[in-house]
C-alpha positions as semicolon CSV with decimal commas, in nm:
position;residue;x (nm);y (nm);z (nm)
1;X;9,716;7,065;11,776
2;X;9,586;6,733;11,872
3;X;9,438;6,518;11,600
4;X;9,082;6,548;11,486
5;X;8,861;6,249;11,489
6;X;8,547;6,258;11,369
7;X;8,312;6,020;11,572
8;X;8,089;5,933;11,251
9;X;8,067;5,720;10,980
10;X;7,819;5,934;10,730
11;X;7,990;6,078;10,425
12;X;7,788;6,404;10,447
13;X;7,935;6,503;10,779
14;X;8,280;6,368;10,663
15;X;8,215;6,629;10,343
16;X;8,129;6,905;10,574
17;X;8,432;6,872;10,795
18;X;8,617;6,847;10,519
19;X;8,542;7,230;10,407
20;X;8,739;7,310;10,700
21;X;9,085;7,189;10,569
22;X;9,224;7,033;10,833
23;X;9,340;6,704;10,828
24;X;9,104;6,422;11,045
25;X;9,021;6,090;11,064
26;X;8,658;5,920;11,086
27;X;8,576;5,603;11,348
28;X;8,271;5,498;11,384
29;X;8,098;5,520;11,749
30;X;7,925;5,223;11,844
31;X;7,647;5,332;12,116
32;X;7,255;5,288;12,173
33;X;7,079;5,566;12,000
34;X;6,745;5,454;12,150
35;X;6,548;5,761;12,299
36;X;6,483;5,755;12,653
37;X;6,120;5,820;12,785
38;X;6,040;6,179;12,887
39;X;6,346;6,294;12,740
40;X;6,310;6,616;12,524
41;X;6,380;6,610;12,135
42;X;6,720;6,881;12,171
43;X;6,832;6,643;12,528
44;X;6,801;6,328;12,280
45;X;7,042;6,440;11,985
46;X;7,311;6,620;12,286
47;X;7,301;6,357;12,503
48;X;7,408;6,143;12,177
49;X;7,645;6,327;11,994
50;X;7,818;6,354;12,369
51;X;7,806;5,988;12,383
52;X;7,940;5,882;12,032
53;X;8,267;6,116;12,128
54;X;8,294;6,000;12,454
55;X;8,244;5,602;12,303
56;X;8,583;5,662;12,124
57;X;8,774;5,864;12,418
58;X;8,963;5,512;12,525
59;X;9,070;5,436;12,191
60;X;9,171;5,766;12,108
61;X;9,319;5,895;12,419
62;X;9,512;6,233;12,290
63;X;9,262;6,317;12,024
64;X;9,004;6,655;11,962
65;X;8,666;6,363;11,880
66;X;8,355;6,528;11,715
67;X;8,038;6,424;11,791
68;X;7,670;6,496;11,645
69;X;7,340;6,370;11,602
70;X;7,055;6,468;11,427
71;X;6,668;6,427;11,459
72;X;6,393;6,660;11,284
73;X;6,073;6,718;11,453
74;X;5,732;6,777;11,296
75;X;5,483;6,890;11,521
76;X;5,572;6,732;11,851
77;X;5,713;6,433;11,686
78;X;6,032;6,311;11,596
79;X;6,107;6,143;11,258
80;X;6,389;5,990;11,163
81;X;6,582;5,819;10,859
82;X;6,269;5,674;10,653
83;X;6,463;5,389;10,501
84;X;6,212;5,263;10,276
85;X;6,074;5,470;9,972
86;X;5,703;5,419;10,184
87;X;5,794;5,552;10,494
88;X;5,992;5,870;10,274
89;X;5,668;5,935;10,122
90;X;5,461;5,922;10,443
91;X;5,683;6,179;10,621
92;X;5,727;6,429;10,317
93;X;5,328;6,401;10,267
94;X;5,289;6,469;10,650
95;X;5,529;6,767;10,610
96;X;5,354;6,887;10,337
97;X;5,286;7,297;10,336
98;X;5,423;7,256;10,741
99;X;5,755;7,310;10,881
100;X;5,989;7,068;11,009
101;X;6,300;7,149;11,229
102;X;6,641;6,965;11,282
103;X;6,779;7,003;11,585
104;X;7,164;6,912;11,543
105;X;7,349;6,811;11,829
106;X;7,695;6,885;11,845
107;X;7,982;6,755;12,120
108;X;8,357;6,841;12,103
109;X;8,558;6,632;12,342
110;X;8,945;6,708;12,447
111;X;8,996;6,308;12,509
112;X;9,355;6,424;12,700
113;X;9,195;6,637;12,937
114;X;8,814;6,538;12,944
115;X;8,681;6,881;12,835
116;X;8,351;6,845;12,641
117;X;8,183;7,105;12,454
118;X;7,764;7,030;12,350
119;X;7,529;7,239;12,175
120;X;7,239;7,222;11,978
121;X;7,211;7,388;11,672
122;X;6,795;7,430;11,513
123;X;6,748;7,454;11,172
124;X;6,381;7,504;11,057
125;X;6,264;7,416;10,660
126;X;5,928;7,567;10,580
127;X;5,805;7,334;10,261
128;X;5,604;7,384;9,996
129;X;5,237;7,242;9,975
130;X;5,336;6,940;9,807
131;X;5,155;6,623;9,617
132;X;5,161;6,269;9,614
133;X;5,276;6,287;9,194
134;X;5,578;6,555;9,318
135;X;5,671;6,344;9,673
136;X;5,698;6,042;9,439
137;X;5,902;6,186;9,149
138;X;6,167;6,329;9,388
139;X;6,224;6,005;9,570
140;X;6,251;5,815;9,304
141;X;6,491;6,107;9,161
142;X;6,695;6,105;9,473
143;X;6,622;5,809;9,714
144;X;6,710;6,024;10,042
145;X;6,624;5,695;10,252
146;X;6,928;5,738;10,475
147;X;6,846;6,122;10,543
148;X;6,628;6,256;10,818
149;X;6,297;6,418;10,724
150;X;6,323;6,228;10,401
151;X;6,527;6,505;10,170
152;X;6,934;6,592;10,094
153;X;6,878;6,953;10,113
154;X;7,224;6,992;9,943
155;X;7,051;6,802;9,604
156;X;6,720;6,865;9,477
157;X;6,567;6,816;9,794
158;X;6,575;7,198;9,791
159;X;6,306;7,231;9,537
160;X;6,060;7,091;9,852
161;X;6,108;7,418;10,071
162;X;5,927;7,730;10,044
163;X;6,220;7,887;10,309
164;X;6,462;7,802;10,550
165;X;6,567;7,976;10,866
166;X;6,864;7,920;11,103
167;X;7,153;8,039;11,252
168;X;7,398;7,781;11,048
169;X;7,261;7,603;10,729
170;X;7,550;7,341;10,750
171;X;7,344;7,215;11,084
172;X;7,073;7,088;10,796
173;X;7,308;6,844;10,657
174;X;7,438;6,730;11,015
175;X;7,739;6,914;11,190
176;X;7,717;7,270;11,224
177;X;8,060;7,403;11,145
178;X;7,978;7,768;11,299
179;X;7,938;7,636;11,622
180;X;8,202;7,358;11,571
181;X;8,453;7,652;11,470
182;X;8,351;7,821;11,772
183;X;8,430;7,528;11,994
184;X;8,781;7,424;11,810
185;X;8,832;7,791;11,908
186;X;8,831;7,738;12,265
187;X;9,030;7,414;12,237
188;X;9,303;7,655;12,062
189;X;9,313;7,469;11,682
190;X;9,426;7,713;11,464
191;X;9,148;7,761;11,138
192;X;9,325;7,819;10,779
């Protein structure tokens, strides 16, 4: 098997792969992540998460790289890491009693033969009706500043959702390991 390098430097998709127990290492890609005009919401995070493996290809010349990016969408807009506790409470007012999807995008790249792999994986959280007294309790609670949509759905974020739906909740926390399974499949890796 050839090594597994995860193109990332976030600790939640490190923790994620790590379920998988197989031994990897973690580089961080360093690309643009600027979104291009016209270009669609699900072509933004593939055309990324292809980029950040391929950005580490030269380096890594006989390595299996993983690559994924992650945007939600409310409405027809996309909203990203809040940063600041204003901006979280903004978005998680705005998603208030609506439903907000993450699209997670998802490359595999055989750097020793140049076989890539991309998907998109949707996730959609339906949340509760929420108010400005709750919004502001749970980010001071849990400061999700670095997390898109403003929650860690694997913390108490979940107490903000009325329901999920999806085909792979691990997508929601940013690399879908059903679909990354599948495609380690094809590249032969053997799963415990």
């Amino acid at each position: 098997m050839l090594p597994l390098l995860l193109a990332s430097s976030s600790t939640y998709r490190r923790e994620l792969l790590s379920r998988l127990r197989l031994p990897f290492v973690c580089s961080s890609p360093n690309i643009d992540e600027s979104h291009r005009p016209d270009e669609s919401a699900i072509e933004l995070v593939k055309r990324l998460a292809e980029q950040k493996a391929r950005a580490l290809a030269d380096s890594h010349p006989a390595h299996l790289i993983i690559g994924s990016d992650q945007v939600a969408v409310l409405g027809e807009r996309i909203i990203g890491k809040p940063h600041t506790f204003e901006n979280a409470r903004e978005q998680l007012m705005a998603a208030s009693g609506a439903s907000v999807t993450f699209l997670t995008g998802l490359a595999l790249l055989n750097s020793q033969t140049g076989h890539c792999q991309v998907d998109c994986v949707p996730f959609t959280v339906h949340m509760r009706v929420l108010d400005q007294a709750r919004v502001e309790r749970y980010l001071r609670a849990e400061q999700p500043y670095d997390c898109a949509g403003s929650f860690k759905a694997e913390g108490l974020g979940v107490s903000l959702f009325q329901s999920t739906e999806g085909p792979d909740a691990t997508s929601l926390i940013g690399l879908p390991l059903i679909c990354l399974i599948d495609m380690l499949l094809v590249e032969g890796v053997q799963i415990p």
